[in-house]
PDB file of N, CA, C, O and CB in Angstrom:
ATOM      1  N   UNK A   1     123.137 101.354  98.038  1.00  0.00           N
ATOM      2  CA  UNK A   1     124.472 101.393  97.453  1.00  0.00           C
ATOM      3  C   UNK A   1     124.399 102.031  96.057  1.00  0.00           C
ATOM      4  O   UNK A   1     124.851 103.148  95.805  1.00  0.00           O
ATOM      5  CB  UNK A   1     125.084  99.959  97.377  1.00  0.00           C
ATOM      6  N   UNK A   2     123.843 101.295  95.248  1.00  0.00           N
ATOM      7  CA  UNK A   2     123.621 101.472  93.757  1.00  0.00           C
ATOM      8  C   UNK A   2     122.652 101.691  93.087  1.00  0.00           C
ATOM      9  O   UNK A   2     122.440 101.331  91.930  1.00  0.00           O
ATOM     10  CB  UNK A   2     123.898 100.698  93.200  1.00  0.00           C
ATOM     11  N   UNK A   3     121.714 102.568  94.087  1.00  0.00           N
ATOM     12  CA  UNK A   3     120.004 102.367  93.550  1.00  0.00           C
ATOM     13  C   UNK A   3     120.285 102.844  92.087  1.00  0.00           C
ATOM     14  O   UNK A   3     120.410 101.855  91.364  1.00  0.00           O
ATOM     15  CB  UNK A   3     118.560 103.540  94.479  1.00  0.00           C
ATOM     16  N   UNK A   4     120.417 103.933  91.452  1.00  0.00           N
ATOM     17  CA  UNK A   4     120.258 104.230  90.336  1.00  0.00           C
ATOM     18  C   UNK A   4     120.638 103.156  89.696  1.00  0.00           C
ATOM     19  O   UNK A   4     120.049 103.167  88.615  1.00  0.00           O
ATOM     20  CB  UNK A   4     120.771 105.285  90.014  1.00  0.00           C
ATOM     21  N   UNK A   5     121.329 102.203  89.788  1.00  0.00           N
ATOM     22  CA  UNK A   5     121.842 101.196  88.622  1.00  0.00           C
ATOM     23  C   UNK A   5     121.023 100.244  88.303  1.00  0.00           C
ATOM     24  O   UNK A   5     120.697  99.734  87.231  1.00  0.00           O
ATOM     25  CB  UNK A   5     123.034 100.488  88.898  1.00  0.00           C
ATOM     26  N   UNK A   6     120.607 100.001  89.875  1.00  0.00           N
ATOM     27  CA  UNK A   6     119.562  98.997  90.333  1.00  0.00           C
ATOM     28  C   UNK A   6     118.189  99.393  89.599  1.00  0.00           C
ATOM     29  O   UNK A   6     117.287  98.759  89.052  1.00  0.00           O
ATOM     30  CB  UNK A   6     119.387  99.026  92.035  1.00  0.00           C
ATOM     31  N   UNK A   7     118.381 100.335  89.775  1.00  0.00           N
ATOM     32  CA  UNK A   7     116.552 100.776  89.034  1.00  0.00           C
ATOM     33  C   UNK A   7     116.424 100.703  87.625  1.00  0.00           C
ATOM     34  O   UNK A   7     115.460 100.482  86.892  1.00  0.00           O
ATOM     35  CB  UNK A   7     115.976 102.511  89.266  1.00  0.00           C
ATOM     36  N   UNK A   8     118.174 101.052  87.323  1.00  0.00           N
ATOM     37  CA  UNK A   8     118.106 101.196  85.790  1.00  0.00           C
ATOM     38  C   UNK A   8     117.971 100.151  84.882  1.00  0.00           C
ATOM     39  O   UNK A   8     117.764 100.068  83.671  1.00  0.00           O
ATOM     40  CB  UNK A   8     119.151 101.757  85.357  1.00  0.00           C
ATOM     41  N   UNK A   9     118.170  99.262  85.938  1.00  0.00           N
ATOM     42  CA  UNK A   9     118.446  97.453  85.689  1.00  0.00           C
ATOM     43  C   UNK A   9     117.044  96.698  85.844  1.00  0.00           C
ATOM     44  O   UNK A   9     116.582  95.823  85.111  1.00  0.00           O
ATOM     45  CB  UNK A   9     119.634  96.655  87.064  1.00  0.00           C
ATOM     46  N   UNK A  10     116.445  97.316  87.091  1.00  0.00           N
ATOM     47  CA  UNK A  10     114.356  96.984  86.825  1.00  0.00           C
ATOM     48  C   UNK A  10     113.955  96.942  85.730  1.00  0.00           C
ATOM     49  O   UNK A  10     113.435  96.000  85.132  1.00  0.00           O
ATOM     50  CB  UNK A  10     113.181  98.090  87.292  1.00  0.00           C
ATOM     51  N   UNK A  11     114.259  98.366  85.272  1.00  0.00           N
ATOM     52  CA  UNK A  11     113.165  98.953  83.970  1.00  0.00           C
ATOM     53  C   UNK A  11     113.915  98.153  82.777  1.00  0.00           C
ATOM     54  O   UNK A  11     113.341  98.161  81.688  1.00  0.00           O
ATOM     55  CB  UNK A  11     113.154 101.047  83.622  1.00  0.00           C
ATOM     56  N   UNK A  12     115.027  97.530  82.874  1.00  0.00           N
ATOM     57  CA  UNK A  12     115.650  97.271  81.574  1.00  0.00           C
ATOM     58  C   UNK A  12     114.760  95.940  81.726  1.00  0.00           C
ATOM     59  O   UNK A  12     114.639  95.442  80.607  1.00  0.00           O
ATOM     60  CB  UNK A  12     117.515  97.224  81.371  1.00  0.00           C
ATOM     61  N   UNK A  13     114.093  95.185  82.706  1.00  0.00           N
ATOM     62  CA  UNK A  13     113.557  93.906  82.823  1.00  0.00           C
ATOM     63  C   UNK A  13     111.885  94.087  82.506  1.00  0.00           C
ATOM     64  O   UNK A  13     111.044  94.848  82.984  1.00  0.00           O
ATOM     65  CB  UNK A  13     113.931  93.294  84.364  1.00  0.00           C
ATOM     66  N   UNK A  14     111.838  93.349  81.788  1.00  0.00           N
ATOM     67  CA  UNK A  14     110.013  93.096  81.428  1.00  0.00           C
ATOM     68  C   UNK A  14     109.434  93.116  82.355  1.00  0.00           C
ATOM     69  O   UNK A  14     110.327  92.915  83.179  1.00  0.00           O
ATOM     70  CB  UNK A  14     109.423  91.833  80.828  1.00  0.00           C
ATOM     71  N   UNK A  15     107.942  93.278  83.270  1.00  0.00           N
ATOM     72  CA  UNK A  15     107.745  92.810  84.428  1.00  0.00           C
ATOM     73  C   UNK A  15     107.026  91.275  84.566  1.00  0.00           C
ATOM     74  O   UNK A  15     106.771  90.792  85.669  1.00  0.00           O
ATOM     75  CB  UNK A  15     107.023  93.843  85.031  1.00  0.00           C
ATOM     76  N   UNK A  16     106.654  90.379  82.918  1.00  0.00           N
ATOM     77  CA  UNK A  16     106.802  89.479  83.010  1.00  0.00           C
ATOM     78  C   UNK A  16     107.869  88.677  83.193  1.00  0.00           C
ATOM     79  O   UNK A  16     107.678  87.462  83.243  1.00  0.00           O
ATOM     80  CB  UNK A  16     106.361  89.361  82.472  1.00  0.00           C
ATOM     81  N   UNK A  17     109.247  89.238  83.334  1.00  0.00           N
ATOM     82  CA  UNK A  17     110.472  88.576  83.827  1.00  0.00           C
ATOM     83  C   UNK A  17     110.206  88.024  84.664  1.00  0.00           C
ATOM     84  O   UNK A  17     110.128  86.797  84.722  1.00  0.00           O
ATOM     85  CB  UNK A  17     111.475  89.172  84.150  1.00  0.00           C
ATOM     86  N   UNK A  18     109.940  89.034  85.783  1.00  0.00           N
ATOM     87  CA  UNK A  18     110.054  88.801  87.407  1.00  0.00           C
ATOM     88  C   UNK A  18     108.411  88.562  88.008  1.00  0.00           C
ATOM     89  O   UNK A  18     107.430  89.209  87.641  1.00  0.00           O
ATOM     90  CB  UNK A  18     110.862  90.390  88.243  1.00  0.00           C
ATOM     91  N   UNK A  19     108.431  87.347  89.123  1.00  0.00           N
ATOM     92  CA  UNK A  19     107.583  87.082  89.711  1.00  0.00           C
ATOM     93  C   UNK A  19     107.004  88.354  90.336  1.00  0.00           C
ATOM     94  O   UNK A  19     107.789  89.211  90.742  1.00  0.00           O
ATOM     95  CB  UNK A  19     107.947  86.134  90.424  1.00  0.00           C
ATOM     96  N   UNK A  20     105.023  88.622  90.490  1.00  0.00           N
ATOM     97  CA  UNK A  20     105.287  89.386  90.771  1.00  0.00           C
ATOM     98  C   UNK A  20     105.286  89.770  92.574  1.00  0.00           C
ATOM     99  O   UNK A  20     104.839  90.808  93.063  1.00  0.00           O
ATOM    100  CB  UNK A  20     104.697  89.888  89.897  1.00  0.00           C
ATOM    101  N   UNK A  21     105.897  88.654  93.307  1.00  0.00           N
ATOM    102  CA  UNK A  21     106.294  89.008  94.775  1.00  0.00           C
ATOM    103  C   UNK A  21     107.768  89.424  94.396  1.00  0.00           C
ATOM    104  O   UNK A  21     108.075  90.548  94.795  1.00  0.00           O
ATOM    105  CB  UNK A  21     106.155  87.636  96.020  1.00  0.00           C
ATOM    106  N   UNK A  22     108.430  88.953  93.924  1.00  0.00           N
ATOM    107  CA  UNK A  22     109.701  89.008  93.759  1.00  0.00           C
ATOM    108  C   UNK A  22     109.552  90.542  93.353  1.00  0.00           C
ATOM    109  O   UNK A  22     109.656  91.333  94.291  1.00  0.00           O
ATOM    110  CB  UNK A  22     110.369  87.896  92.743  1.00  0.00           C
ATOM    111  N   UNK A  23     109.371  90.962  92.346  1.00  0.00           N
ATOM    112  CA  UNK A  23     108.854  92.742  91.966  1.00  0.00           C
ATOM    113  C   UNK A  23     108.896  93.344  92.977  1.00  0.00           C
ATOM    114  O   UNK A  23     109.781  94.124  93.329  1.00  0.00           O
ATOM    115  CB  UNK A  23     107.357  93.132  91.428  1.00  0.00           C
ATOM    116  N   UNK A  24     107.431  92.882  93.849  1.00  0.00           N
ATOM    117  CA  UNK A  24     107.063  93.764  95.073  1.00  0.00           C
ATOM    118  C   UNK A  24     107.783  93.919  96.190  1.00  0.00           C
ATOM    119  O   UNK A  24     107.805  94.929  96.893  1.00  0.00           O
ATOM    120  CB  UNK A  24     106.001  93.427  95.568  1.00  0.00           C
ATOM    121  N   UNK A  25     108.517  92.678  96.398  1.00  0.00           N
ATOM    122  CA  UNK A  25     109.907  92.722  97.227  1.00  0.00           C
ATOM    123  C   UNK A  25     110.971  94.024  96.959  1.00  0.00           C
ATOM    124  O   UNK A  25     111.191  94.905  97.790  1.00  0.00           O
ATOM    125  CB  UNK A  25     110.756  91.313  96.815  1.00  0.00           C
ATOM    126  N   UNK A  26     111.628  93.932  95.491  1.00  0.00           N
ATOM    127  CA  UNK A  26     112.060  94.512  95.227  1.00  0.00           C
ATOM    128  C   UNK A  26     111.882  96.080  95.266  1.00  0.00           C
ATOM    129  O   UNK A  26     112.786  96.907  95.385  1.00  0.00           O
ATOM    130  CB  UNK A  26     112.146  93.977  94.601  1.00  0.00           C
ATOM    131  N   UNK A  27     110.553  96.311  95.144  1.00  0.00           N
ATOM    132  CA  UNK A  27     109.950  97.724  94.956  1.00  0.00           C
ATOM    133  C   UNK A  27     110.109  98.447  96.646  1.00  0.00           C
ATOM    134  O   UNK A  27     110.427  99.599  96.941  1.00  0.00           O
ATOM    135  CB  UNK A  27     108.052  97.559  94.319  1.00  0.00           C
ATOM    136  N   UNK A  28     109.790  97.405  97.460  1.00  0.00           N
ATOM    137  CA  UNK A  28     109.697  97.793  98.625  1.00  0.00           C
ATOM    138  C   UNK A  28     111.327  97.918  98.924  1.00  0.00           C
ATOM    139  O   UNK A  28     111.674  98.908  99.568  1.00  0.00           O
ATOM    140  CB  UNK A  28     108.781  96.823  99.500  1.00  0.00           C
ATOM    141  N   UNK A  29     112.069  97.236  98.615  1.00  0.00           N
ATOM    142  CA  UNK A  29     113.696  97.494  99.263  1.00  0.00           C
ATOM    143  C   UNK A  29     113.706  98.903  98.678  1.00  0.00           C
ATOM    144  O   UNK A  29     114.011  99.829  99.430  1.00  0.00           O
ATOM    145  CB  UNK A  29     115.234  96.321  98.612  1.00  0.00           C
ATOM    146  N   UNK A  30     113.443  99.113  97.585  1.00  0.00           N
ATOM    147  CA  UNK A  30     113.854 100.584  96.587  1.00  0.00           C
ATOM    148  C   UNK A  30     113.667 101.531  97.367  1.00  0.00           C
ATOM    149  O   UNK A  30     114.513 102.364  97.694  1.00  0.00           O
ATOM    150  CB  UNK A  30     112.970 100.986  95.212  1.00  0.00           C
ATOM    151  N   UNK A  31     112.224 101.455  97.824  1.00  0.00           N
ATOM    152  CA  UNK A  31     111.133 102.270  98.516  1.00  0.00           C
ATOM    153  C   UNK A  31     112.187 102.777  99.790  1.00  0.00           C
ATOM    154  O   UNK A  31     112.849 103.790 100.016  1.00  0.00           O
ATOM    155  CB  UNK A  31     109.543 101.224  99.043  1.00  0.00           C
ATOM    156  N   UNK A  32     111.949 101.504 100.463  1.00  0.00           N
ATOM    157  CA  UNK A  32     112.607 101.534 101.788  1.00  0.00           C
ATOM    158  C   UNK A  32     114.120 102.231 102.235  1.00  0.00           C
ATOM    159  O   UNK A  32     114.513 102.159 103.399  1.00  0.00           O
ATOM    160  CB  UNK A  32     112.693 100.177 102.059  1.00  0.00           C
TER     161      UNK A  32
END
């Protein structure tokens, strides 16, 4: 739908924010 926003919204997050399965989840929807 919104990848660019979505991504723009990753990088705005520390990656100590996010768990890192939760990350890899995420990376893979991006991916996918």
């Amino acid at each position: 739908m919104r990848e660019h926003y979505f991504l723009t919204m990753l990088q705005s997050l520390s990656c100590d924010s996010i768990d890192k399965y939760t990350q890899t989840m995420i990376c893979l929807e991006t991916t996918v």
